[in-house]
Backbone as XML, in Angstrom:
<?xml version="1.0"?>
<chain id="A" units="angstrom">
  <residue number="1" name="UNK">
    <atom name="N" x="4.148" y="8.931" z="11.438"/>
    <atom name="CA" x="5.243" y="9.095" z="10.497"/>
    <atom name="C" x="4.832" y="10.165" z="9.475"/>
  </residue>
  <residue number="2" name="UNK">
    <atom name="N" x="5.799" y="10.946" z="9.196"/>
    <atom name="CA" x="5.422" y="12.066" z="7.975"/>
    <atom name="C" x="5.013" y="11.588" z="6.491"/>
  </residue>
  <residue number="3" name="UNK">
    <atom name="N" x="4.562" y="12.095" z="5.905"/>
    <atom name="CA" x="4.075" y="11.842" z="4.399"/>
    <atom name="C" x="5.397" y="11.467" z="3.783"/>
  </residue>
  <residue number="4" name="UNK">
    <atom name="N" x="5.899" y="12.560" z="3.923"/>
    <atom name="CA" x="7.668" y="12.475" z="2.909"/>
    <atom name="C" x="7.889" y="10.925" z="3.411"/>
  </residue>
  <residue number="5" name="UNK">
    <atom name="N" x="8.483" y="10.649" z="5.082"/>
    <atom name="CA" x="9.145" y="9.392" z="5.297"/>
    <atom name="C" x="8.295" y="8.189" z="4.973"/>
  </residue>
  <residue number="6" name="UNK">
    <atom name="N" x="6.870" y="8.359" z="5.010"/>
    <atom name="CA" x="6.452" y="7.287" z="4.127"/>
    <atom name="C" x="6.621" y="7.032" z="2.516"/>
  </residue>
  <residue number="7" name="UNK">
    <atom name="N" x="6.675" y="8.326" z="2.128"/>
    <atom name="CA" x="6.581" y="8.052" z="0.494"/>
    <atom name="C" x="8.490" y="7.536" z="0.561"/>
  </residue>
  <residue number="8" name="UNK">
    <atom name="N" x="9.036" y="7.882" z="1.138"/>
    <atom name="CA" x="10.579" y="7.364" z="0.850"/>
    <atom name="C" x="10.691" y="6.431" z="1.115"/>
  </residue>
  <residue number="9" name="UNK">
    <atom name="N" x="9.956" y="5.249" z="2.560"/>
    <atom name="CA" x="10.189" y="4.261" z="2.438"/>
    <atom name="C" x="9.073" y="3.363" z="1.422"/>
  </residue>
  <residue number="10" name="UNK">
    <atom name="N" x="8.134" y="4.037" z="0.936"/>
    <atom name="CA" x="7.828" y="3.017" z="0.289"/>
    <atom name="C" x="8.369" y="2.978" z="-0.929"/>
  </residue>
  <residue number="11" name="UNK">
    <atom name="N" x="9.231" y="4.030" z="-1.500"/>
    <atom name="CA" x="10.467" y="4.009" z="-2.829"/>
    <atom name="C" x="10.887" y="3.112" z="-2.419"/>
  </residue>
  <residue number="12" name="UNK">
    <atom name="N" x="11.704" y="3.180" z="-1.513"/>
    <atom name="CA" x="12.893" y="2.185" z="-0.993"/>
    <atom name="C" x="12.497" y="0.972" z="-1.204"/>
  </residue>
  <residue number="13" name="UNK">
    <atom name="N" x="11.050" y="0.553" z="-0.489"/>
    <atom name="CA" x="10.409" y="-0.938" z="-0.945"/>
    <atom name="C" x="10.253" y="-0.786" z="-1.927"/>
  </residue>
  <residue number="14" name="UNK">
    <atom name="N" x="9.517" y="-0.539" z="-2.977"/>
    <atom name="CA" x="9.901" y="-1.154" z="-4.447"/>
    <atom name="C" x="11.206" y="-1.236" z="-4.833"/>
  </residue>
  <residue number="15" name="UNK">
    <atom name="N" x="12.296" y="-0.306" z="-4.855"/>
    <atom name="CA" x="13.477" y="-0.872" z="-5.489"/>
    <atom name="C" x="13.981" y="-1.438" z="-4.302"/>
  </residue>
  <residue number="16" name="UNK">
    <atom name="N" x="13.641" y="-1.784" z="-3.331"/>
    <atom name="CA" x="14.243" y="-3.316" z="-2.667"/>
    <atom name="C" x="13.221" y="-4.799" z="-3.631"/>
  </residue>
  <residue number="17" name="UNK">
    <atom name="N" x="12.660" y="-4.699" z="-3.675"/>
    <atom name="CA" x="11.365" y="-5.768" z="-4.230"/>
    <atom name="C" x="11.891" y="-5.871" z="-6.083"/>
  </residue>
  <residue number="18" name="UNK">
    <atom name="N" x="12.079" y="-4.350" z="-6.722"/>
    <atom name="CA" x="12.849" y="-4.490" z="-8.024"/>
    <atom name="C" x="14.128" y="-5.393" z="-8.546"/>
  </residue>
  <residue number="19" name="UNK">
    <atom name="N" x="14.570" y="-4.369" z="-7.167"/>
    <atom name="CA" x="16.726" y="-3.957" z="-7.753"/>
    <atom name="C" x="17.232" y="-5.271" z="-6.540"/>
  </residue>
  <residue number="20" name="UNK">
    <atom name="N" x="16.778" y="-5.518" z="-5.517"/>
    <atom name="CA" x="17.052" y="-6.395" z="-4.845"/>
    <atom name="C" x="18.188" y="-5.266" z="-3.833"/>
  </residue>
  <residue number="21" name="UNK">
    <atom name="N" x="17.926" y="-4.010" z="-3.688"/>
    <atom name="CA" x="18.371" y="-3.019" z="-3.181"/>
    <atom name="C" x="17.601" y="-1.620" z="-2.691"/>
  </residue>
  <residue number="22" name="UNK">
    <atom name="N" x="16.981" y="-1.127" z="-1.625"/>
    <atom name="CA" x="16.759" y="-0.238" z="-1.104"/>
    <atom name="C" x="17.190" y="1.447" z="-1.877"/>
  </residue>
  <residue number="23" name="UNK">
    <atom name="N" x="18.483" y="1.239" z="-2.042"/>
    <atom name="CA" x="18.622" y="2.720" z="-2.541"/>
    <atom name="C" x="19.253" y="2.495" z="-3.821"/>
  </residue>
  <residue number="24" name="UNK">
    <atom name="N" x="19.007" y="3.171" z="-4.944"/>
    <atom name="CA" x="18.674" y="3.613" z="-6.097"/>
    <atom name="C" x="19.443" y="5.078" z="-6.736"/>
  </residue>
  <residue number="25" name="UNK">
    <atom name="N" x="20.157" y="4.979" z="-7.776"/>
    <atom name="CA" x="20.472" y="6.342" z="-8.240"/>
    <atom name="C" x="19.644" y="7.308" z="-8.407"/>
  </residue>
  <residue number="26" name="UNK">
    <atom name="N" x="19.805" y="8.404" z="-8.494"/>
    <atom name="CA" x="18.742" y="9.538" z="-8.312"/>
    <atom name="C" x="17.508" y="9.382" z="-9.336"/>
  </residue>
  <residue number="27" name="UNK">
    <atom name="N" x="18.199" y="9.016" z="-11.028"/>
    <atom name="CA" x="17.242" y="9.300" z="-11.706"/>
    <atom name="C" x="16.376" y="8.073" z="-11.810"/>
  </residue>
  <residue number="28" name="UNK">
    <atom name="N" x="16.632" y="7.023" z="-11.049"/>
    <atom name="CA" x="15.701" y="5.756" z="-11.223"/>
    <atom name="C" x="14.473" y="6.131" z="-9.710"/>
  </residue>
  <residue number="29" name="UNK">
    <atom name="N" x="15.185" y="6.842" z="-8.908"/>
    <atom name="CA" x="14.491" y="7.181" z="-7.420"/>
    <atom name="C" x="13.109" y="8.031" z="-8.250"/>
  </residue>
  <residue number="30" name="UNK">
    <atom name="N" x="13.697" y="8.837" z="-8.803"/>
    <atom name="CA" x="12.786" y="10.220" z="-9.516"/>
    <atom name="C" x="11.391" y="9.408" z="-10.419"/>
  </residue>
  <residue number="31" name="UNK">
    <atom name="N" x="12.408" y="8.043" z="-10.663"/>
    <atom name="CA" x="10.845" y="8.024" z="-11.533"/>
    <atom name="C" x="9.846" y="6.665" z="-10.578"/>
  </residue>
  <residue number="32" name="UNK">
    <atom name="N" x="10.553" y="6.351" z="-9.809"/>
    <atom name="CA" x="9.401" y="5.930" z="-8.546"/>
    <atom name="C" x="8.787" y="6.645" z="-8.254"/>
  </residue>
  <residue number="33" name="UNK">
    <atom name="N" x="9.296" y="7.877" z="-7.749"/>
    <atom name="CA" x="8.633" y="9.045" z="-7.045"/>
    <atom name="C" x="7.455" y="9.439" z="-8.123"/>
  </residue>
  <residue number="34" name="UNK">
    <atom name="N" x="7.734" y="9.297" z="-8.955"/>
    <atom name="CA" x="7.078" y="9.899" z="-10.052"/>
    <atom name="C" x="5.535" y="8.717" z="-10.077"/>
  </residue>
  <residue number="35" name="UNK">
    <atom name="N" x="5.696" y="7.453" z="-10.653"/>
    <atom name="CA" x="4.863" y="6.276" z="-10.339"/>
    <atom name="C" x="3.873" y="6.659" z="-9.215"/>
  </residue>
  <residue number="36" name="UNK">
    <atom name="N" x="4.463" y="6.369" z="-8.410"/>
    <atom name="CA" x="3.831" y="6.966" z="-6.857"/>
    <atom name="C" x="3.116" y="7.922" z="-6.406"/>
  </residue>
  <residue number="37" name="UNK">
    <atom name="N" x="3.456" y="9.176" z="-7.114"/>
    <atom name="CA" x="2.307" y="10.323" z="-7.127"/>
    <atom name="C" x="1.339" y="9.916" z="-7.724"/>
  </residue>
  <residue number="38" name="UNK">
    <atom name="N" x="1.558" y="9.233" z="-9.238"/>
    <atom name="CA" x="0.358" y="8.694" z="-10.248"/>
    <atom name="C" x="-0.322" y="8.207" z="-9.312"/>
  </residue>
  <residue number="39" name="UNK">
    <atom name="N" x="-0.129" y="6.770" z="-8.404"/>
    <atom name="CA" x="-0.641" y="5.896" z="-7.786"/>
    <atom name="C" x="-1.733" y="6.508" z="-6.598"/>
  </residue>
  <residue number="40" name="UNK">
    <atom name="N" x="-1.195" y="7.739" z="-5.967"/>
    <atom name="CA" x="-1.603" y="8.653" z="-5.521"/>
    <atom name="C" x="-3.077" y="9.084" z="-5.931"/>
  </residue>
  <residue number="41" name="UNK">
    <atom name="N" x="-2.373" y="9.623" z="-6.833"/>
    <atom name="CA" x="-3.616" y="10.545" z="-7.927"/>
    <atom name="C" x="-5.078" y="9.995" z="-8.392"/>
  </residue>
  <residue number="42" name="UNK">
    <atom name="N" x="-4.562" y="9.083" z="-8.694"/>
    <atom name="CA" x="-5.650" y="7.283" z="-9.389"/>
    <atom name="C" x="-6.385" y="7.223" z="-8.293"/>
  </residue>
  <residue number="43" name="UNK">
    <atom name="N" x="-5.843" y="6.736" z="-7.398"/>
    <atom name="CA" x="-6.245" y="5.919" z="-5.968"/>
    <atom name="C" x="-7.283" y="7.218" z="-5.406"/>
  </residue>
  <residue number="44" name="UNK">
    <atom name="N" x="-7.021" y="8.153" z="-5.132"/>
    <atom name="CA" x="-7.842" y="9.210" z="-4.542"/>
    <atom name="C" x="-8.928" y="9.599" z="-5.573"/>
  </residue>
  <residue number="45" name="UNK">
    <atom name="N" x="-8.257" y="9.777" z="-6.814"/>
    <atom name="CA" x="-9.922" y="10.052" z="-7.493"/>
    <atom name="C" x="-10.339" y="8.938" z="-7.905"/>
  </residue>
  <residue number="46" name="UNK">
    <atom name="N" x="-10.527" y="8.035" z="-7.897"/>
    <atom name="CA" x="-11.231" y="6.468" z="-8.051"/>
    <atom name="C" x="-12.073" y="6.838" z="-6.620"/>
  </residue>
  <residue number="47" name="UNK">
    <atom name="N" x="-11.351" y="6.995" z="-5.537"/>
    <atom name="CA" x="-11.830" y="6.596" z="-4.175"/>
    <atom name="C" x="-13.333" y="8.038" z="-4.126"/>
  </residue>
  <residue number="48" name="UNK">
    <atom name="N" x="-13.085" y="9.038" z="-4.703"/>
    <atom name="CA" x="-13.429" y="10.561" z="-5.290"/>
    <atom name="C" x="-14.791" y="10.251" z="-6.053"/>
  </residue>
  <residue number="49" name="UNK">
    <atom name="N" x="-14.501" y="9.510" z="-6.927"/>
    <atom name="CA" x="-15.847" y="8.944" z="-7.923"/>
    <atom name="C" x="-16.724" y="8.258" z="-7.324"/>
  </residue>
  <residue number="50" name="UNK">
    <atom name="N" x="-18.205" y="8.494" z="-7.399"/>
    <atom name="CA" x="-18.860" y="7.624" z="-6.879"/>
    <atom name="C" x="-19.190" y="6.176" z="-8.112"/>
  </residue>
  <residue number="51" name="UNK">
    <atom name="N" x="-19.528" y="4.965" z="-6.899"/>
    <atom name="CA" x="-19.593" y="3.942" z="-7.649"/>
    <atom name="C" x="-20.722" y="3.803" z="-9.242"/>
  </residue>
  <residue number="52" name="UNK">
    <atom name="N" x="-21.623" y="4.325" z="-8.929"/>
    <atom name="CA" x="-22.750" y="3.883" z="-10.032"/>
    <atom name="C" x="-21.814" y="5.142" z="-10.908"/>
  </residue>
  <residue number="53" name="UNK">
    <atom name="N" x="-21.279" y="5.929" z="-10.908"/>
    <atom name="CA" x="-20.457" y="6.855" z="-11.584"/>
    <atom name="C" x="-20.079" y="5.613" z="-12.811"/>
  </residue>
  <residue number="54" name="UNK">
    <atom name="N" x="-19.081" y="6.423" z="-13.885"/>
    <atom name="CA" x="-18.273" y="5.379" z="-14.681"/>
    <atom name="C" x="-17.151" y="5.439" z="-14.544"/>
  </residue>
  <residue number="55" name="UNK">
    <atom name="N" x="-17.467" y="4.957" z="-12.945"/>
    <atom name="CA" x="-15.901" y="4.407" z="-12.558"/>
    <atom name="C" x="-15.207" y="3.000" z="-12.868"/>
  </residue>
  <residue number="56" name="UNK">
    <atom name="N" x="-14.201" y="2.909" z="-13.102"/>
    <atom name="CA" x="-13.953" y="1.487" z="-13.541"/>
    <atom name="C" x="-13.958" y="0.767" z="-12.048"/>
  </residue>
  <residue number="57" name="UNK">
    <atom name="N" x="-13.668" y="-0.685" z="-12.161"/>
    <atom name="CA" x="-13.783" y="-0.998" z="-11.075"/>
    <atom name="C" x="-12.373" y="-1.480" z="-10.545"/>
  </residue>
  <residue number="58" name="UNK">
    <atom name="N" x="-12.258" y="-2.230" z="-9.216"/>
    <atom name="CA" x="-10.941" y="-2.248" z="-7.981"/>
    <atom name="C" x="-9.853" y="-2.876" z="-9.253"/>
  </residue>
  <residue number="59" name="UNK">
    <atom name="N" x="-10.669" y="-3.818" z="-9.702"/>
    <atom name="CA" x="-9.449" y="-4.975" z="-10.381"/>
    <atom name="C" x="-9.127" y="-4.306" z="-12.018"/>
  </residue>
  <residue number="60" name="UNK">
    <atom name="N" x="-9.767" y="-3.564" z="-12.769"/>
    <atom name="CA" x="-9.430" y="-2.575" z="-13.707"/>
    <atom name="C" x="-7.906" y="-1.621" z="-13.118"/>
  </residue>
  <residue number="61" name="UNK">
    <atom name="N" x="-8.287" y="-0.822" z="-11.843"/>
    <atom name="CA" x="-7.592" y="-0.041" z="-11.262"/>
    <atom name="C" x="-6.270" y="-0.627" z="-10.879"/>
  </residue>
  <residue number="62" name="UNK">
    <atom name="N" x="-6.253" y="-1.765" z="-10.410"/>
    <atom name="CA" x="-5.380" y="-2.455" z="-9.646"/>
    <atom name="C" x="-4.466" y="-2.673" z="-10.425"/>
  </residue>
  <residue number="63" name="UNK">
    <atom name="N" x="-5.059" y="-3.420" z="-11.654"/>
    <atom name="CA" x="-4.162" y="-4.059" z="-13.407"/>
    <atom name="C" x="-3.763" y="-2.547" z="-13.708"/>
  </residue>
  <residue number="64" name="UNK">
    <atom name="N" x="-4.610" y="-1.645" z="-14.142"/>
    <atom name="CA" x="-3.595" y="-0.162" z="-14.791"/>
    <atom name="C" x="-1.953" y="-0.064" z="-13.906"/>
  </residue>
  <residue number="65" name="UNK">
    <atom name="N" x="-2.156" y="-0.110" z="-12.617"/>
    <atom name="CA" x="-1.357" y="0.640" z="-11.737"/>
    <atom name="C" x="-0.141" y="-0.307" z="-11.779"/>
  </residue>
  <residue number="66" name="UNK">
    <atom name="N" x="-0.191" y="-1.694" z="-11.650"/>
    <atom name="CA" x="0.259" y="-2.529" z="-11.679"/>
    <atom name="C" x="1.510" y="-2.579" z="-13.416"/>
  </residue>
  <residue number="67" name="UNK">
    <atom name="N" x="0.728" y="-2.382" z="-13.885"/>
    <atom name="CA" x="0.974" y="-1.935" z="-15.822"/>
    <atom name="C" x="1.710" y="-0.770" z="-15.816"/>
  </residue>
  <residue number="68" name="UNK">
    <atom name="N" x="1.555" y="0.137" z="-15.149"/>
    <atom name="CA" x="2.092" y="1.763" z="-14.874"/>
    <atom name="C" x="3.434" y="0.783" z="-14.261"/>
  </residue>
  <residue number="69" name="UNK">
    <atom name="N" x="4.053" y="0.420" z="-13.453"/>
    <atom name="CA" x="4.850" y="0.302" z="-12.503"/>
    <atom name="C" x="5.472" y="-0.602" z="-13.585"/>
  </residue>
  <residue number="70" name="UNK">
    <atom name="N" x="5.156" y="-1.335" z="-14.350"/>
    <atom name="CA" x="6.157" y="-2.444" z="-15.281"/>
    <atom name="C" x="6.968" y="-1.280" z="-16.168"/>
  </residue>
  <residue number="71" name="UNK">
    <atom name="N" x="5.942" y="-0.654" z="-16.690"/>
    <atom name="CA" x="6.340" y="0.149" z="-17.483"/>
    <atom name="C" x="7.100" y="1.420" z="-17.393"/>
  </residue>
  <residue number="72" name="UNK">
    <atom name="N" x="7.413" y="1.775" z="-15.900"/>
    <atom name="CA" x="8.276" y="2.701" z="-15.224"/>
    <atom name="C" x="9.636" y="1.711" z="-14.880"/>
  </residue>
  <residue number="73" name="UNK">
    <atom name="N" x="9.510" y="0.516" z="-14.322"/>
    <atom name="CA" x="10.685" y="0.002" z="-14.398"/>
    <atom name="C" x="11.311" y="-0.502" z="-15.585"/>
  </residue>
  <residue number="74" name="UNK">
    <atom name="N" x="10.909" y="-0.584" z="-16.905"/>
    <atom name="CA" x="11.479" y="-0.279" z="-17.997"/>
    <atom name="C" x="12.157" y="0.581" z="-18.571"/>
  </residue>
  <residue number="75" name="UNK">
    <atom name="N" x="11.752" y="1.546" z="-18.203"/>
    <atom name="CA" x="11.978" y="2.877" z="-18.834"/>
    <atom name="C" x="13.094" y="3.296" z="-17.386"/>
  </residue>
  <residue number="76" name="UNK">
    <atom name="N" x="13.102" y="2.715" z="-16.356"/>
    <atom name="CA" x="13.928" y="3.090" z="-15.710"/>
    <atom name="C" x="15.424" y="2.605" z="-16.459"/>
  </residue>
  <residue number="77" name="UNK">
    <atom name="N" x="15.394" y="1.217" z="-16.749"/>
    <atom name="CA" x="16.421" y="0.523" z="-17.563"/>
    <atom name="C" x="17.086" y="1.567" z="-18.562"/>
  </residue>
  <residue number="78" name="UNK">
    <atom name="N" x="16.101" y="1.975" z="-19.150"/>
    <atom name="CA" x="16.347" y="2.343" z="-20.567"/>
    <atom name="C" x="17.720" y="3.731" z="-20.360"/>
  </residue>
  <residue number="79" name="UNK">
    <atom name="N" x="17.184" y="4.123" z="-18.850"/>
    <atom name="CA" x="17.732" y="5.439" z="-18.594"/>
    <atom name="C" x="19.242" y="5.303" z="-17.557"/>
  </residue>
  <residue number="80" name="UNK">
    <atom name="N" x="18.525" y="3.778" z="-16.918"/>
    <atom name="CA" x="19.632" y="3.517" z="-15.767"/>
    <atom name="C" x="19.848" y="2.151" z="-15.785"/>
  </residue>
  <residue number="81" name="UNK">
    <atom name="N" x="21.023" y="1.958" z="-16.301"/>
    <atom name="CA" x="21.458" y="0.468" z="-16.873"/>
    <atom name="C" x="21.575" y="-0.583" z="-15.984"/>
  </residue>
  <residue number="82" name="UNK">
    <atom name="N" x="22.278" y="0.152" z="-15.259"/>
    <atom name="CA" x="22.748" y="-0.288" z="-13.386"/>
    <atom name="C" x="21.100" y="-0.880" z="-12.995"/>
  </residue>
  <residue number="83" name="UNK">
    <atom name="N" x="19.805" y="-0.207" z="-13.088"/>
    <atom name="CA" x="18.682" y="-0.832" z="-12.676"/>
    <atom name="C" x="17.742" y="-1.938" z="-13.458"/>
  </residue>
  <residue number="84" name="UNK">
    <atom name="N" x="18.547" y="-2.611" z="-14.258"/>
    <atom name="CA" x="17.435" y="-3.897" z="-15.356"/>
    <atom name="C" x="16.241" y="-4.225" z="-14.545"/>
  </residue>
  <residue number="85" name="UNK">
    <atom name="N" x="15.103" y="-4.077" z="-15.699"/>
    <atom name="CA" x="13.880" y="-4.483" z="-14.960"/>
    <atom name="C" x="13.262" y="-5.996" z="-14.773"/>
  </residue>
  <residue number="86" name="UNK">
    <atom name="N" x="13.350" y="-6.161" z="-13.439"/>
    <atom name="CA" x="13.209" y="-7.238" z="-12.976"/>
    <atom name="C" x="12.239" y="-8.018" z="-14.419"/>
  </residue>
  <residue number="87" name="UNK">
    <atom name="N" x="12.512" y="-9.703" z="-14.235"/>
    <atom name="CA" x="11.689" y="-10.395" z="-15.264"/>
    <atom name="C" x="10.077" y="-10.061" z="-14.937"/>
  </residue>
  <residue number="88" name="UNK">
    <atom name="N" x="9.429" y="-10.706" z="-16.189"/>
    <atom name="CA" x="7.911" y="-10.584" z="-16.073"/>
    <atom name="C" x="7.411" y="-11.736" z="-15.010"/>
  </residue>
  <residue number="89" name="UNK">
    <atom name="N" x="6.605" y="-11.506" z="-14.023"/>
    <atom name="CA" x="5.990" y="-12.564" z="-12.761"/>
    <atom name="C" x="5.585" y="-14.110" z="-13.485"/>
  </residue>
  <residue number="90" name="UNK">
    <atom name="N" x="5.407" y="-14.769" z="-13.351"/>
    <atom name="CA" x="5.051" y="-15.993" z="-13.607"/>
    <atom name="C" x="3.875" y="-15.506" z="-14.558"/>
  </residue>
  <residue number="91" name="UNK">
    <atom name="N" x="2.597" y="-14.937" z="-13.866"/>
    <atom name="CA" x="1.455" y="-14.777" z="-14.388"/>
    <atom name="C" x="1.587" y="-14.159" z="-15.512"/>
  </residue>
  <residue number="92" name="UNK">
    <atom name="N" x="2.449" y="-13.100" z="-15.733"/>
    <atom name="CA" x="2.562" y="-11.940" z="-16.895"/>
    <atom name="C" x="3.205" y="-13.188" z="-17.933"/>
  </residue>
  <residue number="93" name="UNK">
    <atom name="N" x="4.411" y="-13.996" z="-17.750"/>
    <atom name="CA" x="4.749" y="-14.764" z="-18.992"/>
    <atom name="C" x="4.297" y="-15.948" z="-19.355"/>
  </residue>
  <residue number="94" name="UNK">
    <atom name="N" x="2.993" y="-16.040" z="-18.436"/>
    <atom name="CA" x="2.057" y="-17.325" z="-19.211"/>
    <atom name="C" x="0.934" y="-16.626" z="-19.871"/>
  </residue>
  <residue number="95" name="UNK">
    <atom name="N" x="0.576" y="-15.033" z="-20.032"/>
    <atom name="CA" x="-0.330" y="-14.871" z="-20.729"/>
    <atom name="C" x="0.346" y="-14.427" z="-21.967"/>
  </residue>
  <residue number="96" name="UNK">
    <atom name="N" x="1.602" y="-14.516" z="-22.241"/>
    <atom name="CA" x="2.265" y="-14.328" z="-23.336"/>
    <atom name="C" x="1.905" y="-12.990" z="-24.226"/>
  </residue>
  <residue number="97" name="UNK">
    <atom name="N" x="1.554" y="-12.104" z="-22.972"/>
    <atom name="CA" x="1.716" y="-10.697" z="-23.483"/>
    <atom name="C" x="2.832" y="-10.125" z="-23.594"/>
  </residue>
  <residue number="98" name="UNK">
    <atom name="N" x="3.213" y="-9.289" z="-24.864"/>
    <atom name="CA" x="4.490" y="-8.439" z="-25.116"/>
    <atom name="C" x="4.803" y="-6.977" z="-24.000"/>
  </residue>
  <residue number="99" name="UNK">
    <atom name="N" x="3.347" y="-6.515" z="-23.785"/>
    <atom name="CA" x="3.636" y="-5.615" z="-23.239"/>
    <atom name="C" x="3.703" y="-6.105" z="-21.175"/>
  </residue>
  <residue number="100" name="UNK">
    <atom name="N" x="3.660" y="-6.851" z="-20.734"/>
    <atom name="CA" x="4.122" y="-7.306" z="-19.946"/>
    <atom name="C" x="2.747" y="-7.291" z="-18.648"/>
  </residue>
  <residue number="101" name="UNK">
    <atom name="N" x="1.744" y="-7.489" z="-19.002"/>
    <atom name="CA" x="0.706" y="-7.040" z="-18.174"/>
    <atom name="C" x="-0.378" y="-7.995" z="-18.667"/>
  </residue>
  <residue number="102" name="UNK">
    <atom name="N" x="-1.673" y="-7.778" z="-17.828"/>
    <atom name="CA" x="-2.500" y="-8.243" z="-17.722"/>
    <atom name="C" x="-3.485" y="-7.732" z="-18.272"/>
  </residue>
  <residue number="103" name="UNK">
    <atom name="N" x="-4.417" y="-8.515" z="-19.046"/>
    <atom name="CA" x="-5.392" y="-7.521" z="-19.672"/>
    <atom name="C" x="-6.479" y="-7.633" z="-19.134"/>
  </residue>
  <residue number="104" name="UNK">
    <atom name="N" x="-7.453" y="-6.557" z="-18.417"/>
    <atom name="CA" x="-8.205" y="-6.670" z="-17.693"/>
    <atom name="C" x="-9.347" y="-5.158" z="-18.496"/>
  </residue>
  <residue number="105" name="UNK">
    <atom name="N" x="-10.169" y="-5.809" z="-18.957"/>
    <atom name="CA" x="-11.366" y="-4.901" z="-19.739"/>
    <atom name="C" x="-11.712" y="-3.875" z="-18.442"/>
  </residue>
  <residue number="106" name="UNK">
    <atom name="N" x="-11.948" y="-2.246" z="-19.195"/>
    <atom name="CA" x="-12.330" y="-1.336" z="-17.864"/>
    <atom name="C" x="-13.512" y="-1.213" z="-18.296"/>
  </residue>
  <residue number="107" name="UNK">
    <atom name="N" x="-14.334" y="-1.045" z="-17.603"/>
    <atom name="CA" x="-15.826" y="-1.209" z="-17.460"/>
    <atom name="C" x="-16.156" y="0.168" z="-16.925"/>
  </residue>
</chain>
C-alpha cells in the first residue's frame, strides 16, 4: 500500500475512533494530517537517538503523543464545531487533570 493511502486511512481511523465517522471536513482532516506528521517526526527521531543518549523513554513518548492528539482534537472543536472532542477516557478523568492527559515525568 502507498504511504499517502496509509496516512489517509489512518486519518480516517482516528476520526472514525473521534467523530464516530471516517470522513471529516477539510480543516479538521488538515489538522490530523498535521498530528500525524508530528507522530511521524517523534517516532523516527526517538527511534534515531540512541538509548544511553537523553532520550526519554517508550512510555514518556507514548503519553506526549497521546497529549498531542487530545490537544489537536480540541483545537479541532474550537475551529470545527461539527467535530466536538470526544470526552476525556476513563483514565484521563480519574486523574482529575484539567489539561486532559497523563502525567508521565520525561527522563
Amino acid at each position: 500500500m502507498p504511504r499517502d493511502a496509509i496516512r489517509e486511512e489512518l486519518v480516517a481511523t482516528i476520526a472514525e475512533g473521534a467523530y464516530g465517522r471516517r470522513e471529516v471536513p477539510p480543516l479538521a482532516r488538515l489538522a490530523l494530517v498535521g498530528w500525524l506528521s508530528g507522530v511521524e517526526g517523534a517516532t523516527l527521531d526517538w527511534i534515531g537517538t540512541p538509548p544511553a543518549a537523553a532520550r526519554p523513554g517508550q512510555d514518556a513518548l507514548a503519553a506526549l503523543l497521546v497529549r498531542q492528539l487530545r490537544a489537536t482534537l480540541t483545537v479541532i472543536e474550537e475551529f470545527v464545531p461539527d467535530c466536538p472532542a470526544p470526552p476525556p477516557a476513563p483514565e484521563e478523568a480519574a486523574s482529575g487533570s484539567n489539561d486532559h492527559g497523563n502525567h508521565v515525568p520525561v527522563t
